[in-house]
Every structure is written in structure tokens, then in C-alpha cells.
N, C-alpha and C positions, 0 to 999 in steps of 0.2 A: 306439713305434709312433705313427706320425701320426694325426691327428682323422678322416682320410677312410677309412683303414683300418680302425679302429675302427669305426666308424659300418658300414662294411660286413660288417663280422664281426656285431654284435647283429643286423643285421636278417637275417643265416644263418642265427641263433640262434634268433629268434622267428619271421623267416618269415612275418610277417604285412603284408602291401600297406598296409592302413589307416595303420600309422605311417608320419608324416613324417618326411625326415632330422634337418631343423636344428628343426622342433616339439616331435618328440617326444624320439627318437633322443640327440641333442646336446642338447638339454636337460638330458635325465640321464646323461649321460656327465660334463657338468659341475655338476649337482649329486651325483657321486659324489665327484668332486675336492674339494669343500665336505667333501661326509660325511669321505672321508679326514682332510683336514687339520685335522678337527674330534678324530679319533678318535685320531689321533697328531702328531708334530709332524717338519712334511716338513721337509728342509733348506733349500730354497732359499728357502723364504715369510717367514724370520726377518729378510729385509731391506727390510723395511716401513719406509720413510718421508716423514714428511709434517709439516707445521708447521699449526696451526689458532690463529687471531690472537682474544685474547680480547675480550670487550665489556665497554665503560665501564660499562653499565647490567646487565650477569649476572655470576651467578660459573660459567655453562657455555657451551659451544659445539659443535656438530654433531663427532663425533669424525670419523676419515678416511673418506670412503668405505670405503674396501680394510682398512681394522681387521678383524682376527679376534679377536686375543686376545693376553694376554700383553706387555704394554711392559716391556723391559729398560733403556730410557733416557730420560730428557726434560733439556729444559733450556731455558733464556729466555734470549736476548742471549747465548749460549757460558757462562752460568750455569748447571751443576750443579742440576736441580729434586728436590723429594725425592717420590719415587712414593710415593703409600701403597697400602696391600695389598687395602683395601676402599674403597667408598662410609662406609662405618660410621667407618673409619678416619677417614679426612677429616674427620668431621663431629666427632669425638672433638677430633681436634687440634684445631680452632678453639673447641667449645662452639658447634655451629652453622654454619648456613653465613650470608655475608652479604657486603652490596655497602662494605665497610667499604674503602677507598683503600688502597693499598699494593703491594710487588712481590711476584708470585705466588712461595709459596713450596713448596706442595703443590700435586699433581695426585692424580687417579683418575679411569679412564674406566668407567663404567655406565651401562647401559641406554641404549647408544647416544652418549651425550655424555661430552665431556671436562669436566669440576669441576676447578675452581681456586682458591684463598685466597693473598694478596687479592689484590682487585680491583685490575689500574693505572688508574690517573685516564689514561691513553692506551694506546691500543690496541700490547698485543706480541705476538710470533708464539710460540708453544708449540713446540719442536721435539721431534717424539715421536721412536723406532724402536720395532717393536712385529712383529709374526706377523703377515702379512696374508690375507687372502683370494687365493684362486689366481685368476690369470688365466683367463678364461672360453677354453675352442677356441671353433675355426670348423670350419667344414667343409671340409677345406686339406691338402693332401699337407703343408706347411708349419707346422701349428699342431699344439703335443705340449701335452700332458699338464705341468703347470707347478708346477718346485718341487724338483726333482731334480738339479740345482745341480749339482756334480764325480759324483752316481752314475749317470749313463747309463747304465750297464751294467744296470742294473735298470728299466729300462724297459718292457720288453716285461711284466715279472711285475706293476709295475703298472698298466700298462696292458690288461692281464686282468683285475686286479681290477674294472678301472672299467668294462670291457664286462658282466662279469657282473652289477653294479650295474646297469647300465641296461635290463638285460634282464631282471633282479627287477623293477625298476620298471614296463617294459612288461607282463609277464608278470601283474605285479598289477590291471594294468585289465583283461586279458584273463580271469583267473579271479574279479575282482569279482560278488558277487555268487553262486559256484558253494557250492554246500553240501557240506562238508568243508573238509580242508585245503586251503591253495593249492600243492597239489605243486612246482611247474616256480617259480615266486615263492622258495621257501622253499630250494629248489636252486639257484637262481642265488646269491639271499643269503647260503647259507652259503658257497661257492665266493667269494664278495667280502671277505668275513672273514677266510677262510683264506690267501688272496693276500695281503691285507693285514696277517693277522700273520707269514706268511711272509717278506714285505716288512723287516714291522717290527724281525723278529730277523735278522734276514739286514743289515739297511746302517741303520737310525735312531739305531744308538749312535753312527753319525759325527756327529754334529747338533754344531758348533759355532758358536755366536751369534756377528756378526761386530762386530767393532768399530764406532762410529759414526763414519762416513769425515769422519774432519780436514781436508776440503776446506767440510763442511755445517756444522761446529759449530765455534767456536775454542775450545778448553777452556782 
């Protein structure tokens, strides 16, 4: 289902004039997309890539925008890097982190930034593959829901999910503040959960990670 279809479905839902389309609306339609690809792992986002060039003077550097989570690969110059599993980890390997000269030979991405040992006396480029963050809609007969790679055919379920997300979210300002439950909040919510594991047992066991395309890296 398209972004504009969407968008006109939650405002059926809620019926309320105050929200705006691309404000409110499409705001959380696409932080429902976030929430999903937070809560499971879509197919199509595992083709995340991005290169971040280290510095003479750090052992870290801003990770990619579009990072979610999860790096399956890196490498320096078509050099093989070796991932480690934590911040801790890295810091283990070395005894430390430090601006000591040499070719990076670890990575880990935390708390936003990529960490690397050691440092090059000249600047190289990192080459990640990693889970990205979804593509944000528009408000567009043209703009879907992003991440669903060869299962099209599941589209429409979750693209229900993500309506009913956004109408939990609406539905939350609207009953902020009432005393008791958030009824209509707590019923969209659970309806976003259930699409989503419905979702998840129905097509996420196809999830395979793709190779890092041999035209970006020379191994």
C-alpha cells in the first residue's frame, strides 16, 4: 500500500481534523517503520552500505547516518577487518584504546560512532555493510513502506501494521491525560503487534544477508 493510502486510512481511523498529514500522520507511520525494523529484522534493510574515512588525530568517527544495527562486514583497502562483538571487546583486544600509528585492525560501532585500532598515519576509508534504518515515505501514491525486498506480496499486512501504529500514536495524544486506561491507544497497539508477528511468522525466516557486492570491495 502506498504512503497516501495509508495516510488516508489512519485519518478514517482517528477522524480527528487537528492532525496534520506529513506532521503528524506520516511522521508516525514512519517511525512505526523504525519501531518494526527495530523489533525484527526486515529483509531488505540488511543492505546497508557506507564507507567512513578514519582520522589521523581519533581512534573513532561519526558511524553512517542510515546505521541501525548489526554489521555483517568491514574491511579497509579490500582488507578483510576483524568486527568485534562489543565496545568492551575492542577495548580488551588492544589494552586500551589509543592514537598509537598503525593499519586498522578492529572495528566496533557504539553509541553512534565507529572505534578503530590502529590508527593510520593517513586517512582510509572503513568500508561497513550493516541493517540500515528504513527509508522515511512521503506523502506519494509512489512512496511504500521500505524493506520488503522480493516479499511484496506481504505488503498490504504490513502496511496495516504501520497504520495501526500511527493511530496508537495519534490516539495517545488524544486520550493523554484521561483517567483510566487509554482504550482506543492500547487497541490500535496491540493490532500493530499482531500484524507484526503475523508478519514475522508468515515471510522473516526468508531473511538472507547478501553478499558484499564485488564491484565495492576487491577481496
Amino acid at each position: 500500500m502506498n504512503a497516501e493510502l495509508m495516510i488516508d486510512e489512519v485519518l478514517d481511523i482517528v477522524d480527528d481534523p487537528s492532525f496534520d498529514r506529513e506532521d503528524d500522520v506520516l511522521k508516525y507511520l514512519n517511525l512505526g517503520q523504525v519501531s518494526a525494523a527495530a523489533k525484527f529484522l526486515i529483509p531488505g534493510l540488511s543492505d546497508g552500505y557506507d564507507t567512513v574515512a578514519t582520522l589521523v588525530d581519533a581512534y573513532k568517527a561519526p558511524a553512517p547516518a542510515d546505521y541501525m544495527k548489526m554489521v555483517h562486514s568491514v574491511s579497509v583497502v579490500g582488507r578483510p577487518v576483524r568486527l568485534c562483538r562489543n565496545f568492551a571487546d575492542l577495548v580488551q583486544r588492544y589494552e586500551g584504546l589509543s592514537l598509537d600509528a598503525g593499519e586498522v585492525g578492529a572495528v566496533v560501532i557504539s553509541a553512534g560512532q565507529v572505534f578503530y585500532q590502529l590508527v593510520p598515519a593517513v586517512s582510509v576509508d572503513i568500508e561497513l555493510f550493516y541493517y540500515r534504518l528504513p527509508t522515511p515515505m512521503t506523502d506519494s501514491l509512489t512512496s511504500f513502506p521500505d524493506g520488503l525486498g522480493n516479499l511484496q506480496a506481504a505488503m498490504d499486512n504490513y502496511s496495516q501494521a504501520l497504520i495501526h501504529f500511527a493511530a496508537s500514536q495519534l490516539y495517545s495524544k488524544i486520550e493523554q491525560g484521561m483517567e483510566g486506561a487509554k482504550v482506543d491507544t492500547g487497541y490500535h497497539f496491540a493490532l500493530y503487534n499482531a500484524l507484526l508477528d503475523e508478519f514475522n511468522l508468515g515471510h522473516l525466516e526468508e531473511i538472507v544477508y547478501p553478499s558484499p557486492p564485488v564491484s565495492e570491495v576487491n577481496w
